[in-house]
Structure formats: C-alpha cells, structure tokens
KOLSEBA-874711 format. One record per residue: chain; z, x, y negated of N, C-alpha, C, O in turn. Coordinates in pm, 1 decimal, decimal comma, padded with zeros to 6 digits. Atoms other than C-alpha are relative to their C-alpha. Example, Ala and Ser with C-alpha at 12.3 -4.5 7.8 and 13.67 -1.06 7.14 Angstrom:
2
@mol->A&n.w->00000,0&n.u->00089,0&n.v->00119,0&ca.w->00780,0&ca.u->01230,0&ca.v->00450,0&c.w->00000,0&c.u->00090,0&c.v->-00120,0&o.w->00066,5&o.u->00193,6&o.v->-00118,1
@mol->A&n.w->-00006,0&n.u->-00082,0&n.v->00119,0&ca.w->00714,0&ca.u->01367,0&ca.v->00106,0&c.w->00073,0&c.u->-00077,0&c.v->-00109,0&o.w->00089,9&o.u->-00026,1&o.v->-00219,8
! end
This chain:
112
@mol->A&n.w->00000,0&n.u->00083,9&n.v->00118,5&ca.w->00000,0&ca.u->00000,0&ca.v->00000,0&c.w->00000,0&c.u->00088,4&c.v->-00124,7&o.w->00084,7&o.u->00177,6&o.v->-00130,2
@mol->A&n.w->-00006,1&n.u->-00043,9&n.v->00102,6&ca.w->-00091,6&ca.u->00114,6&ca.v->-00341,2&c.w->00096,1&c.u->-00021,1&c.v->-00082,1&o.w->00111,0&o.u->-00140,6&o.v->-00107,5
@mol->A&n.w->-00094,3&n.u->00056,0&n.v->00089,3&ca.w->00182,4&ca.u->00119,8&ca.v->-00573,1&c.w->-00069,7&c.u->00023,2&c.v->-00196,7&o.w->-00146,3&o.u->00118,8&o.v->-00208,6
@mol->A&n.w->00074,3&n.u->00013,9&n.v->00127,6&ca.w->00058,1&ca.u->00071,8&ca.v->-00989,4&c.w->00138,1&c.u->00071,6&c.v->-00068,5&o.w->00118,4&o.u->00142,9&o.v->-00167,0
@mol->A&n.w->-00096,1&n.u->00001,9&n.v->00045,5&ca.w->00395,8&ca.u->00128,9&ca.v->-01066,7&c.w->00137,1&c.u->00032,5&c.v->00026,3&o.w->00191,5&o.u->-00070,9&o.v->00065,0
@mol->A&n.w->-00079,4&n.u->-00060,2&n.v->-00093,7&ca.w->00710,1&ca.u->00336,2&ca.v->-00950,3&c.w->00137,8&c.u->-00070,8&c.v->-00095,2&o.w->00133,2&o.u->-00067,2&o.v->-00218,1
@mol->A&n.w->-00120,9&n.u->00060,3&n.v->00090,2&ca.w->01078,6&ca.u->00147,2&ca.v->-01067,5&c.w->00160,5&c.u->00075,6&c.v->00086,4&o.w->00211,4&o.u->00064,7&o.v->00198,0
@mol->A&n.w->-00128,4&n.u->-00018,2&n.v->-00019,3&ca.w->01399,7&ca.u->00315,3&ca.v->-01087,0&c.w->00133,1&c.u->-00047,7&c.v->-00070,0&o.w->00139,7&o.u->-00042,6&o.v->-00192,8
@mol->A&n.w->-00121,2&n.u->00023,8&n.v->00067,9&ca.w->01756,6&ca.u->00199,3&ca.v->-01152,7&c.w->00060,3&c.u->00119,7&c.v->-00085,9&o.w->00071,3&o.u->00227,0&o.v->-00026,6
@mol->A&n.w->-00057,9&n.u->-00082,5&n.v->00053,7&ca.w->01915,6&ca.u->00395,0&ca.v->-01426,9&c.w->00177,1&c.u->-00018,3&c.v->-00014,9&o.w->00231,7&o.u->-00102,8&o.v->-00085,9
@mol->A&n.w->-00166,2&n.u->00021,8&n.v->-00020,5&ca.w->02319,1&ca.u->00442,5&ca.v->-01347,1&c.w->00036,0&c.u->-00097,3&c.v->00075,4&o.w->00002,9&o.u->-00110,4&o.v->00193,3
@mol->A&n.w->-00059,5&n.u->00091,6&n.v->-00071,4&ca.w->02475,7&ca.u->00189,1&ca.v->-01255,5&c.w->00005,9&c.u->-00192,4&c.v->-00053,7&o.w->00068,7&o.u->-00292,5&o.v->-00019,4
@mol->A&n.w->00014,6&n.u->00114,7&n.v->00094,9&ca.w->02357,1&ca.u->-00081,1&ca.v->-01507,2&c.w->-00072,7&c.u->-00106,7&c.v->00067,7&o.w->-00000,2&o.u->-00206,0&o.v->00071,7
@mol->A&n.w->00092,3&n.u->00099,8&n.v->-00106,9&ca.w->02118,2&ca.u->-00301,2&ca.v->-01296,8&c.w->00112,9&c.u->-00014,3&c.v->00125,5&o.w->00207,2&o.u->-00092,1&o.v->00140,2
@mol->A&n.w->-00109,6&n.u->-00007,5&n.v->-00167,2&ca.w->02305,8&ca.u->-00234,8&ca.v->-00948,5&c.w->00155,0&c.u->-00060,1&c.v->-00031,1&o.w->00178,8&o.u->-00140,4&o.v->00059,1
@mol->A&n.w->-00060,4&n.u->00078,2&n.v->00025,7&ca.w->02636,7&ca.u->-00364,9&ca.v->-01099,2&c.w->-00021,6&c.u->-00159,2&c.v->-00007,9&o.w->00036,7&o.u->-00257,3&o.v->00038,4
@mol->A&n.w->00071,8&n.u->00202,7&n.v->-00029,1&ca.w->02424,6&ca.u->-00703,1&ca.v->-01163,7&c.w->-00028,8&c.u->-00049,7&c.v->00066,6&o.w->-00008,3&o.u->-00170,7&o.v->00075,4
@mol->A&n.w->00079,6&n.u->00034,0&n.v->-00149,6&ca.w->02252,9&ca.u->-00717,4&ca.v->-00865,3&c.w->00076,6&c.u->-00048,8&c.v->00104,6&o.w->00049,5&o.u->-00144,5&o.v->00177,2
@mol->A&n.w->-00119,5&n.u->-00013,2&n.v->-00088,7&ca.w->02556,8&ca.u->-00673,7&ca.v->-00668,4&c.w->00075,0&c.u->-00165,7&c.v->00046,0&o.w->00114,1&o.u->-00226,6&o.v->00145,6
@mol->A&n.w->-00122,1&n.u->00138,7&n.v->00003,1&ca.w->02738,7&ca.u->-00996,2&ca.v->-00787,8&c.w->-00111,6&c.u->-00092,4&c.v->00038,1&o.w->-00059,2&o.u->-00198,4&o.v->00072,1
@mol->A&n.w->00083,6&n.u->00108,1&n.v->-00026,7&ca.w->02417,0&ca.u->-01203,9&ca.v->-00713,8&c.w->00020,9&c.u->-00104,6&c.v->00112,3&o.w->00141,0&o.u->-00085,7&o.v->00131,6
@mol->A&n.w->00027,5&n.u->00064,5&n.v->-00113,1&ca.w->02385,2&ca.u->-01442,9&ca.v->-00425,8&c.w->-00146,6&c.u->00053,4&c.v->00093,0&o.w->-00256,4&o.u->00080,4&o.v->00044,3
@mol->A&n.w->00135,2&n.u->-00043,9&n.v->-00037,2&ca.w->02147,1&ca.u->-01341,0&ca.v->-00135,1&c.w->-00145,8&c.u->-00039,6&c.v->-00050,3&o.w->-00244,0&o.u->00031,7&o.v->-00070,8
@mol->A&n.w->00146,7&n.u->00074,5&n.v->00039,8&ca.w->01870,0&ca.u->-01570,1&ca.v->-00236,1&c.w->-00048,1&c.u->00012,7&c.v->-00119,2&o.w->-00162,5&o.u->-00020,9&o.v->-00149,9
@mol->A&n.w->00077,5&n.u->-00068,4&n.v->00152,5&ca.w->01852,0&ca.u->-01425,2&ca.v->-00607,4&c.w->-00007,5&c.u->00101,3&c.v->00016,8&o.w->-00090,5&o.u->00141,5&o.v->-00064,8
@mol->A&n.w->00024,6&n.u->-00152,2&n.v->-00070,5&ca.w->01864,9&ca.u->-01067,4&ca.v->-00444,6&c.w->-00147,6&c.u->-00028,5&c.v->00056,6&o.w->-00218,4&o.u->00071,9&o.v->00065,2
@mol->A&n.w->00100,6&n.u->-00002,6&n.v->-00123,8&ca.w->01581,7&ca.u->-01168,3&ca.v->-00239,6&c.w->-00109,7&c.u->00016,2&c.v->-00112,4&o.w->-00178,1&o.u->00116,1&o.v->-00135,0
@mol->A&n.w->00113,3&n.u->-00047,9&n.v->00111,9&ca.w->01357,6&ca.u->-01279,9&ca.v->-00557,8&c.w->-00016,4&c.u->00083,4&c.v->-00070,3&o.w->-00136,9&o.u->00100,0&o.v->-00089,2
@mol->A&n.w->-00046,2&n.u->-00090,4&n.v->00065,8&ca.w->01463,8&ca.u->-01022,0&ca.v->-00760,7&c.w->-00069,2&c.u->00050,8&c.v->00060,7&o.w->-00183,7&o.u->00009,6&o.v->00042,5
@mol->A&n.w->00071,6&n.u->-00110,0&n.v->-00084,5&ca.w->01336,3&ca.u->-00741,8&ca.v->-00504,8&c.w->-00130,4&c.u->-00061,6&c.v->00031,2&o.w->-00215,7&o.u->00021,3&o.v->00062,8
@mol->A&n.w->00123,7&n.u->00055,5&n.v->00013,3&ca.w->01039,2&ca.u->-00997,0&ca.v->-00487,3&c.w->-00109,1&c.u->00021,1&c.v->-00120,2&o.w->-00228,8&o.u->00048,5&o.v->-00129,0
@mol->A&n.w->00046,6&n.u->00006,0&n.v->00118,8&ca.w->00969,5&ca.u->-01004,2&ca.v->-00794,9&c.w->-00013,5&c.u->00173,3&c.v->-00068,2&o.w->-00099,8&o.u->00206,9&o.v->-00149,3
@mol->A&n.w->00026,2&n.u->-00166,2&n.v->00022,9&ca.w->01029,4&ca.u->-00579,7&ca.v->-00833,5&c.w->-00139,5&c.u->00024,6&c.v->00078,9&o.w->-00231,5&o.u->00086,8&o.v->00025,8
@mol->A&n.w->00099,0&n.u->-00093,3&n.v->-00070,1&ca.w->00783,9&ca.u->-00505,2&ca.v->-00578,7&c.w->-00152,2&c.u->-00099,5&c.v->-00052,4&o.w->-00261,2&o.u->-00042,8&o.v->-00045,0
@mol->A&n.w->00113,7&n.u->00073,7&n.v->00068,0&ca.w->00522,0&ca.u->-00761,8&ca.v->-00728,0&c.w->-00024,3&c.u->00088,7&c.v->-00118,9&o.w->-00138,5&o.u->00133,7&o.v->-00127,5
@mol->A&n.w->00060,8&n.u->-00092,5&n.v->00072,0&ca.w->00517,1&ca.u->-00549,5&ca.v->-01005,7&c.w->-00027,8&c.u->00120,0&c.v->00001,2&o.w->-00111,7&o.u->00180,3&o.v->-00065,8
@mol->A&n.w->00065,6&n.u->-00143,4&n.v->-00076,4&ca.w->00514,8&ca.u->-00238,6&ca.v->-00828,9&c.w->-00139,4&c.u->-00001,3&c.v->00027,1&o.w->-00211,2&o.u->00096,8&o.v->00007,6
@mol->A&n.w->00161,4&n.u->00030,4&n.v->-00040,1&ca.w->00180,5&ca.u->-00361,4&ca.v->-00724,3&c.w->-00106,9&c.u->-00070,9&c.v->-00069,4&o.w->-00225,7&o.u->-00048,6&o.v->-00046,1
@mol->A&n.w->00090,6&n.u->00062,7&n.v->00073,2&ca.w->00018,8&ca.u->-00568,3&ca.v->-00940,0&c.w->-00056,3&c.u->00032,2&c.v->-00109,2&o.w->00010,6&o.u->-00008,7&o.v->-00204,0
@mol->A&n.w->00100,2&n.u->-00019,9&n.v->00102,8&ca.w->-00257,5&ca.u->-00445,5&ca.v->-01192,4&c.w->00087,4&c.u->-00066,5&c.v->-00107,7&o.w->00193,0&o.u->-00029,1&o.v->-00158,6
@mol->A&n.w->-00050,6&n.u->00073,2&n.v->00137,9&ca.w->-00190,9&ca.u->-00689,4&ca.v->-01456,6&c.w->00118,1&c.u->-00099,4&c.v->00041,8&o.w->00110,7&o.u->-00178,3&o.v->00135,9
@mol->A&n.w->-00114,7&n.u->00083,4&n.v->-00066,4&ca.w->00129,5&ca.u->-00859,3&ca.v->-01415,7&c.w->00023,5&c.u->-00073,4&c.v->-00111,8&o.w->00058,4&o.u->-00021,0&o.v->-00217,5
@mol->A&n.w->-00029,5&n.u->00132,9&n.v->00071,8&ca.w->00162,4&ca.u->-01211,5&ca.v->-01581,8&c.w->00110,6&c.u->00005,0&c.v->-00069,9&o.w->00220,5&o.u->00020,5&o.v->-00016,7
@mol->A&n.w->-00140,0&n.u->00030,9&n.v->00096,8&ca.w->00392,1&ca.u->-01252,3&ca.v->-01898,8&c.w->00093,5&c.u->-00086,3&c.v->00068,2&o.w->00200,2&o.u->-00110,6&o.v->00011,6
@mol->A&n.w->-00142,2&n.u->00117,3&n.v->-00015,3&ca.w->00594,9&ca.u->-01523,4&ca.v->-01662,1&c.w->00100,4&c.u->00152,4&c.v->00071,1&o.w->00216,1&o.u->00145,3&o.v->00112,8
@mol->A&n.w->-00090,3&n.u->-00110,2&n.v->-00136,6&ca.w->00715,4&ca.u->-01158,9&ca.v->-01458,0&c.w->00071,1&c.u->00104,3&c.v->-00135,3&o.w->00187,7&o.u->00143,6&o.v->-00138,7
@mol->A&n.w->00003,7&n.u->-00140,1&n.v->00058,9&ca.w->00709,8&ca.u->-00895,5&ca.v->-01722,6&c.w->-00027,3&c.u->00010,9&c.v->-00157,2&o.w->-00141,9&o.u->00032,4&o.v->-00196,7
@mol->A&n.w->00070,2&n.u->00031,7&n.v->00183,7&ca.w->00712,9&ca.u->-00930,5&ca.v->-02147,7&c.w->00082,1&c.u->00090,3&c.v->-00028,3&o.w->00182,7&o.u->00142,8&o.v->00019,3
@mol->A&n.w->-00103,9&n.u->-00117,9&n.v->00102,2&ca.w->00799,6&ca.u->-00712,4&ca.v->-02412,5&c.w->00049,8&c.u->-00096,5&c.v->-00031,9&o.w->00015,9&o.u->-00214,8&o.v->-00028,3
@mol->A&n.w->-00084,7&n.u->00082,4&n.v->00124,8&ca.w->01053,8&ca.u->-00817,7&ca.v->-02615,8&c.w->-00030,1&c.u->00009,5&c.v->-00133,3&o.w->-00029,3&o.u->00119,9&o.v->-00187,7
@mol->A&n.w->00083,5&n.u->-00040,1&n.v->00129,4&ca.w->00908,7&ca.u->-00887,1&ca.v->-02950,2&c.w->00173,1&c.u->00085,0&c.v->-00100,5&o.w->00291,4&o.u->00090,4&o.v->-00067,0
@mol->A&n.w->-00106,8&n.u->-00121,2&n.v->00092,2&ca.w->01119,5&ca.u->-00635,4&ca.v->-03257,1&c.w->00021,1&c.u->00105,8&c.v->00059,6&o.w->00069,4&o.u->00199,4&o.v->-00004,1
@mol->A&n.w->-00076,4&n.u->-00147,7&n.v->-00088,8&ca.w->01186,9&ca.u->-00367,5&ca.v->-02971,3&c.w->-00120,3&c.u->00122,4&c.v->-00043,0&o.w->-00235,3&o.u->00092,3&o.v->-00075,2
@mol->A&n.w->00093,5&n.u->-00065,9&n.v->-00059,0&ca.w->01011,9&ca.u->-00073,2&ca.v->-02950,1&c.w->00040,4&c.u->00029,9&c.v->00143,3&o.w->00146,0&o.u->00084,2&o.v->00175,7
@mol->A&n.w->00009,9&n.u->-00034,5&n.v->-00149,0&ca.w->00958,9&ca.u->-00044,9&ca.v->-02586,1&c.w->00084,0&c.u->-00050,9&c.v->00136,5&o.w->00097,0&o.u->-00017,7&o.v->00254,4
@mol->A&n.w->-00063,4&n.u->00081,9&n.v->-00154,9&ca.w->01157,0&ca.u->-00284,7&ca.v->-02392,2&c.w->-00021,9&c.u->-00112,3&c.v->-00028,9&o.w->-00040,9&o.u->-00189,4&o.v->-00123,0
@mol->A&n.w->00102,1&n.u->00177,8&n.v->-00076,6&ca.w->01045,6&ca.u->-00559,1&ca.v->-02156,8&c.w->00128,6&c.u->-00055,0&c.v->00084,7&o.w->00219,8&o.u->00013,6&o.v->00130,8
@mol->A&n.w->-00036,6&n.u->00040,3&n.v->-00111,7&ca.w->01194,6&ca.u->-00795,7&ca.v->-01952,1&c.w->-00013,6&c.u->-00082,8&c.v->00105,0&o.w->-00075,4&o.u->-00188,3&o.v->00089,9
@mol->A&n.w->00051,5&n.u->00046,8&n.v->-00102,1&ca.w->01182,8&ca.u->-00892,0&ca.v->-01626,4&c.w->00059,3&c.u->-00087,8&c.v->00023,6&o.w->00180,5&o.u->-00102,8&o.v->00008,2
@mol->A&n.w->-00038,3&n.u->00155,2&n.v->00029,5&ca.w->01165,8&ca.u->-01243,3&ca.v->-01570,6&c.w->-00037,2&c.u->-00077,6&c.v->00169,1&o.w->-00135,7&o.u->-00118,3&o.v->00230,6
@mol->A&n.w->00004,5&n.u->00130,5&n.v->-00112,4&ca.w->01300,3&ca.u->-01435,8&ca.v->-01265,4&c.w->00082,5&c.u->-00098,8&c.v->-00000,6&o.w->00188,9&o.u->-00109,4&o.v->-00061,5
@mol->A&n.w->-00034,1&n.u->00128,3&n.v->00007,6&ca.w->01339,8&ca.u->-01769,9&ca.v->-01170,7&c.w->00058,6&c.u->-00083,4&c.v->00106,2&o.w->-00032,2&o.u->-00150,8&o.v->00154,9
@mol->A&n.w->-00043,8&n.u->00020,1&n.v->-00130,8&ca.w->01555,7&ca.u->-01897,9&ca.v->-00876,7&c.w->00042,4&c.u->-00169,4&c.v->-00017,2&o.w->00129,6&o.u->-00203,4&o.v->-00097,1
@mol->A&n.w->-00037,7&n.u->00185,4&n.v->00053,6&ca.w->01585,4&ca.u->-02320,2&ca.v->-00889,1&c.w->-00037,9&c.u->-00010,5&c.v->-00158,8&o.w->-00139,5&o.u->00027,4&o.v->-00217,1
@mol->A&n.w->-00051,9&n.u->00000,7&n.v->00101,1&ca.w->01710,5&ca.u->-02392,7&ca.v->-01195,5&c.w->00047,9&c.u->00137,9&c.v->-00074,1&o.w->00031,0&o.u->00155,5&o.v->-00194,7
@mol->A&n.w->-00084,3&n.u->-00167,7&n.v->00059,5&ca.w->01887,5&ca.u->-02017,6&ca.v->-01266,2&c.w->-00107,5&c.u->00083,6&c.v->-00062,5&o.w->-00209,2&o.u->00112,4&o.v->00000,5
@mol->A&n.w->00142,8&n.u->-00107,6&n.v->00037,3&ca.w->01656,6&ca.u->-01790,7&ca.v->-01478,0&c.w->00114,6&c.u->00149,9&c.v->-00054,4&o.w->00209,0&o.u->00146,3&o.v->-00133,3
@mol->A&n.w->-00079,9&n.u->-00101,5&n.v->-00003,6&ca.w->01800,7&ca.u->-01431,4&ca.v->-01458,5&c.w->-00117,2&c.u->00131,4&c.v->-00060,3&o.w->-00235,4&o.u->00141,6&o.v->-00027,2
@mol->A&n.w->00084,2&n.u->-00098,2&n.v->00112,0&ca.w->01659,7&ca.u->-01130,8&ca.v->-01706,3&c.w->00029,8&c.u->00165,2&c.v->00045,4&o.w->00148,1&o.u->00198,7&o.v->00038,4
@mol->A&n.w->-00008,9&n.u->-00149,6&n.v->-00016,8&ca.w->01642,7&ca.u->-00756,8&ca.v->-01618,3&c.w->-00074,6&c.u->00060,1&c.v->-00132,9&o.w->-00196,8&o.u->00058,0&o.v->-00147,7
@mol->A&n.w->00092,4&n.u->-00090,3&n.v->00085,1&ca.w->01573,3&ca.u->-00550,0&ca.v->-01934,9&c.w->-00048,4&c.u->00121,3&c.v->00081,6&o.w->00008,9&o.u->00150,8&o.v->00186,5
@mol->A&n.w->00086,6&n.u->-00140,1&n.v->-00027,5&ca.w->01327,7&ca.u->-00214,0&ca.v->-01874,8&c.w->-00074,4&c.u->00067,7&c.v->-00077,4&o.w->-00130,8&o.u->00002,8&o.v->-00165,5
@mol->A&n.w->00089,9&n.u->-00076,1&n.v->00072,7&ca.w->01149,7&ca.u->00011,0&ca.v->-02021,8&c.w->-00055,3&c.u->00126,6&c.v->00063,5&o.w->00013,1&o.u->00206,8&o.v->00127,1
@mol->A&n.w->00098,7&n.u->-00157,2&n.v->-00044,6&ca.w->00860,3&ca.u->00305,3&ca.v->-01938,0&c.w->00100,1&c.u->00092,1&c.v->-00054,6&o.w->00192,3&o.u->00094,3&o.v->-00136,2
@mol->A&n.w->-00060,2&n.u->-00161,5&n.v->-00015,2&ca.w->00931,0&ca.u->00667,7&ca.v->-01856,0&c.w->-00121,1&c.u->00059,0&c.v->00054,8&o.w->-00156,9&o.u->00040,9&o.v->00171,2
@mol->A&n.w->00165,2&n.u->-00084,3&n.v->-00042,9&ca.w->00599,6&ca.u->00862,1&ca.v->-01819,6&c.w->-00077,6&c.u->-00061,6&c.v->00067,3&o.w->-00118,8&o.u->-00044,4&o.v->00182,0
@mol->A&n.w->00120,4&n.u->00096,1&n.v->-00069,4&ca.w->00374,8&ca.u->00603,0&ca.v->-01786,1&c.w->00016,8&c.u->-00125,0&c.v->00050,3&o.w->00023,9&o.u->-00227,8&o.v->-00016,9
@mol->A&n.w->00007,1&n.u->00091,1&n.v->-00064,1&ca.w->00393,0&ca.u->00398,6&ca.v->-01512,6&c.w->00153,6&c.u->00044,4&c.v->00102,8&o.w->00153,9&o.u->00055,1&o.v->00225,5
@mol->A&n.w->-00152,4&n.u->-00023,6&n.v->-00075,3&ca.w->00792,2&ca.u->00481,9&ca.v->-01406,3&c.w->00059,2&c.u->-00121,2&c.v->-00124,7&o.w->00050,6&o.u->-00116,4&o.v->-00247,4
@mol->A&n.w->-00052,1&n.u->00045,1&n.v->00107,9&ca.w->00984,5&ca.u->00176,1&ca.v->-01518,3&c.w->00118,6&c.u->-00037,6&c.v->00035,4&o.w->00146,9&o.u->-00106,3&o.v->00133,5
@mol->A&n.w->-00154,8&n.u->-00055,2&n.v->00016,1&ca.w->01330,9&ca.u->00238,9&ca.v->-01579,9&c.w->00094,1&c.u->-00177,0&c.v->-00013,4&o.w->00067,8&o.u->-00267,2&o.v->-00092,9
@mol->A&n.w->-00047,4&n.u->00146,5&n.v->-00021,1&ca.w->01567,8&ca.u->-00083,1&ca.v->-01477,8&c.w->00116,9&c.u->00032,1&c.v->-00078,5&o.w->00178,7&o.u->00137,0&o.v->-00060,0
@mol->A&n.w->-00140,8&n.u->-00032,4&n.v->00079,0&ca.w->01867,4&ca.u->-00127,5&ca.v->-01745,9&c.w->00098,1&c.u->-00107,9&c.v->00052,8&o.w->00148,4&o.u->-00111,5&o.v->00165,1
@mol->A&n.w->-00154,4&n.u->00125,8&n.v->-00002,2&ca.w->02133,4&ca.u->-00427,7&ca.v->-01768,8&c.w->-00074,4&c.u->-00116,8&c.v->00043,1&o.w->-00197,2&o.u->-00115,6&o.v->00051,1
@mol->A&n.w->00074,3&n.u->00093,0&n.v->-00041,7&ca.w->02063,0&ca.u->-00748,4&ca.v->-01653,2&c.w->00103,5&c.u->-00145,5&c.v->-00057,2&o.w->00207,0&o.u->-00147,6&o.v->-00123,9
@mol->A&n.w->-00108,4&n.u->00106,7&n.v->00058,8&ca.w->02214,3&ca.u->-01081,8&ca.v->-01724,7&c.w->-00075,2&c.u->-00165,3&c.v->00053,9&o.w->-00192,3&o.u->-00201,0&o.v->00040,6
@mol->A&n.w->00110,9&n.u->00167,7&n.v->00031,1&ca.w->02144,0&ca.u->-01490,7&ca.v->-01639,9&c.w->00006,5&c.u->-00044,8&c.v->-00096,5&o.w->00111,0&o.u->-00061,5&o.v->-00159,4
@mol->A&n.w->00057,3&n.u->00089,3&n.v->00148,2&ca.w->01996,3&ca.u->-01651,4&ca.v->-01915,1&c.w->00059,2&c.u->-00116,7&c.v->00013,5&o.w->00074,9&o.u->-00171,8&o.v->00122,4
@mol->A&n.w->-00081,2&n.u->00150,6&n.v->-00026,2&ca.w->02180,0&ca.u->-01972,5&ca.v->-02003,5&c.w->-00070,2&c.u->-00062,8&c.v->-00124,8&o.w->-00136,8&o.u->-00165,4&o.v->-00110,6
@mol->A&n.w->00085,2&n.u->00107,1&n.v->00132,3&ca.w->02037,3&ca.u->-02087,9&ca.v->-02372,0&c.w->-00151,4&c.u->00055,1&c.v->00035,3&o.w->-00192,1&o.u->00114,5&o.v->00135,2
@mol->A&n.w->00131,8&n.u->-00013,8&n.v->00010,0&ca.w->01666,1&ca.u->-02073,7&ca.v->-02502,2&c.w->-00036,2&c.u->00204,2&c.v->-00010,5&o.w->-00109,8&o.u->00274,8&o.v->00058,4
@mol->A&n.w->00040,9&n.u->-00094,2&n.v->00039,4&ca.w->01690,6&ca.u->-01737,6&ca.v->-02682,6&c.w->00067,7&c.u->00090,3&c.v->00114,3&o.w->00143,1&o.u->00051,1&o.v->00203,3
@mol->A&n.w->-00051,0&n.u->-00088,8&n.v->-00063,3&ca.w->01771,3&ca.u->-01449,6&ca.v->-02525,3&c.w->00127,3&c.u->00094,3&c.v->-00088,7&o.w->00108,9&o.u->00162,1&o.v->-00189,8
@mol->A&n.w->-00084,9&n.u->-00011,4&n.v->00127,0&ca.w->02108,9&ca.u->-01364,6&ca.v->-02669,3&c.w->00005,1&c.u->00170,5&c.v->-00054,7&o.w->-00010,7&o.u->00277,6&o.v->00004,0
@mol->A&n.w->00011,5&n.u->-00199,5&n.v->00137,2&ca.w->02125,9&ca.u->-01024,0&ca.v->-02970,6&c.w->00093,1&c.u->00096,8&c.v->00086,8&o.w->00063,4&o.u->00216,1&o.v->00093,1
@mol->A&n.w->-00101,2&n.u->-00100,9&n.v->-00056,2&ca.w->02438,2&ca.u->-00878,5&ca.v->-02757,2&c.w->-00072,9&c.u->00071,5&c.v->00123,0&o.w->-00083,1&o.u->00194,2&o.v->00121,3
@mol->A&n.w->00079,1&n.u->-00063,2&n.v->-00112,8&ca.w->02228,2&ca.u->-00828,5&ca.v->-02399,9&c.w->-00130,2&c.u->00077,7&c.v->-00105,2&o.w->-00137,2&o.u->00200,1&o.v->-00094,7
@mol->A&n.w->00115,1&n.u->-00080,2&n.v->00071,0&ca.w->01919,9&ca.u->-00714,2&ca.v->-02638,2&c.w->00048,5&c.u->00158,2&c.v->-00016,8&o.w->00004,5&o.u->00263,6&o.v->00029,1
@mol->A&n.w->-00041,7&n.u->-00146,0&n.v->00056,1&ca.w->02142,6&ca.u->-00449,4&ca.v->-02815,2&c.w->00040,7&c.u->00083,4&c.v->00114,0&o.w->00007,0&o.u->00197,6&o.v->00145,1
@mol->A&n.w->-00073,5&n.u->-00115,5&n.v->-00139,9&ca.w->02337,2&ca.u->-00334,3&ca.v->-02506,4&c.w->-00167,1&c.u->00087,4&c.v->00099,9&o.w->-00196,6&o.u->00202,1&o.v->00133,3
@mol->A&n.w->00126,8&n.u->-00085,6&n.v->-00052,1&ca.w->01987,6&ca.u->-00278,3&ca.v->-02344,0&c.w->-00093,5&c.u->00100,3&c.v->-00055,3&o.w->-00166,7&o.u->00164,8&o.v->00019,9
@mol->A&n.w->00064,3&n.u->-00073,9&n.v->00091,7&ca.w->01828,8&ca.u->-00084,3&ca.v->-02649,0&c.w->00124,3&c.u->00085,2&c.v->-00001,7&o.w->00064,3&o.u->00160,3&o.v->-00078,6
@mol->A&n.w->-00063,4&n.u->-00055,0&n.v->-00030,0&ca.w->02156,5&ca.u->00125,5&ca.v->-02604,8&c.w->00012,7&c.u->00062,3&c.v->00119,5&o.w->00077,1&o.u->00167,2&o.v->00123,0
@mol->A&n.w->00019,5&n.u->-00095,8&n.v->-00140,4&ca.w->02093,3&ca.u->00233,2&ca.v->-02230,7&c.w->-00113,0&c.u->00025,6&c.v->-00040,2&o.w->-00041,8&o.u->00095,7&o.v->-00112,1
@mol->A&n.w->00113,4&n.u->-00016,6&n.v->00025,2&ca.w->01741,5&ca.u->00295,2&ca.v->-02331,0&c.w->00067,4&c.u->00162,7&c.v->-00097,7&o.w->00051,7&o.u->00280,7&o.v->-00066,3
@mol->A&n.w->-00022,1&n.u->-00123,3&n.v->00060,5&ca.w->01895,6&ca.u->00529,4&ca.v->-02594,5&c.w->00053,2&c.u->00094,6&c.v->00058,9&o.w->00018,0&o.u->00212,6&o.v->00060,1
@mol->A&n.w->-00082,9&n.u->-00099,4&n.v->-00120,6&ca.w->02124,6&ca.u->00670,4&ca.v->-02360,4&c.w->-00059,6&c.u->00107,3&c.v->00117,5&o.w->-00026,0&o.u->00217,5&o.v->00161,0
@mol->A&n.w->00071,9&n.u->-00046,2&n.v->-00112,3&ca.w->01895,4&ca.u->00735,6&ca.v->-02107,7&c.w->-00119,0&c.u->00124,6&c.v->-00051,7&o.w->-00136,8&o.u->00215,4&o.v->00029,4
@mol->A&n.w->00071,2&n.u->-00084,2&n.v->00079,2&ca.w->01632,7&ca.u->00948,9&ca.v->-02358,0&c.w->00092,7&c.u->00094,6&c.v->-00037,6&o.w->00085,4&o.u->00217,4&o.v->-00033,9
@mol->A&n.w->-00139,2&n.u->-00127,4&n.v->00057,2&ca.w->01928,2&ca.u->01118,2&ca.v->-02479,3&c.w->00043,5&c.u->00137,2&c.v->00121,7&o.w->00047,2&o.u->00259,5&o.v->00107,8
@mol->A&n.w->-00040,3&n.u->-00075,2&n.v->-00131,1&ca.w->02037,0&ca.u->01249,6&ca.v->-02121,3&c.w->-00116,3&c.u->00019,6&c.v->00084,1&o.w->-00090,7&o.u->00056,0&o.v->00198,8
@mol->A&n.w->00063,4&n.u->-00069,2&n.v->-00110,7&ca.w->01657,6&ca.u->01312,8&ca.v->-01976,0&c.w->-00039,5&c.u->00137,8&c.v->-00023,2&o.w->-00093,8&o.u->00202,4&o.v->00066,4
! end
C-alpha cells in the first residue's frame, strides 16, 4: 500500500485523548488516520485548515452523534504531526483547544 502521507503523535498530547475514548471512537479515529495516510486529496469533511492559523488543520471525526477534533500540522512535507485533541460540543471550535494546539505546534518547532 502506498502511503501519501506519514502521521506521527507528538508526546503525549493525542495518546492521552485517545486513551480515554471508547473502542468504537478508537476504531474511527485510526480509520479515519489511515484514510489520510492514503488518500491523494482528502475531503474537507476529514482534514481542514483552521482559518487565522498559520499551519494547523484539523482532523475531523464523526462517531453517531459525537464529533471529536484532532488538531495537526506538517513537518517536511507530507509528515503530519498529531497534537491535542478534544470532542466538539458547540458550533465553533472553542479559542482555548485552538491556542493550546498552536502552543504544541510551537513547542514542537522549538524542540526539533
């Protein structure tokens, strides 16, 4: 299998989130990672920037009703770096998960 796209967790910021999930949002989740591992163009419902950022996206799944957000951002290319994660409960996506994720982003440039 071709991969388009290589994704690593950075620390312990994703994997803390992941952790507390239920199997069946673990399942999409890693569904939804390796879909974009592979997929050419991957549909704004999987994968959007966040408009104001420079350079972080997030990854967008949907389990029932539950819609759960992984921020990310590139690292030489086509390496994309998994930060904090959070379930979405209102419309917007709230300023505190934004900032905390533009803060591992900094973090992470800082320490490569």
């Amino acid at each position: 299998m071709n991969f388009e796209r290589q994704i690593s967790a950075y620390k312990r910021y994703f994997l803390d989130f992941y952790e507390d999930l239920d199997d069946n949002v673990q399942k999409k989740i890693e569904w939804t990672l390796n879909f974009i591992r592979v997929t050419k163009q991957i549909p704004e419902k999987y994968f959007k920037h966040i408009e104001g950022t420079k350079g972080l996206y997030e990854i967008r799944v949907e389990v029932g009703n539950n819609i759960f957000r992984i921020f990310s951002f590139f690292d030489k290319g086509n390496l994309i770096i998994l930060g904090n994660g959070f379930q979405k409960k209102a419309y917007k996506t709230p300023k505190q998960e934004i900032e905390k994720a533009l803060k591992i982003k900094e973090e992470y440039e800082t320490e490569k």
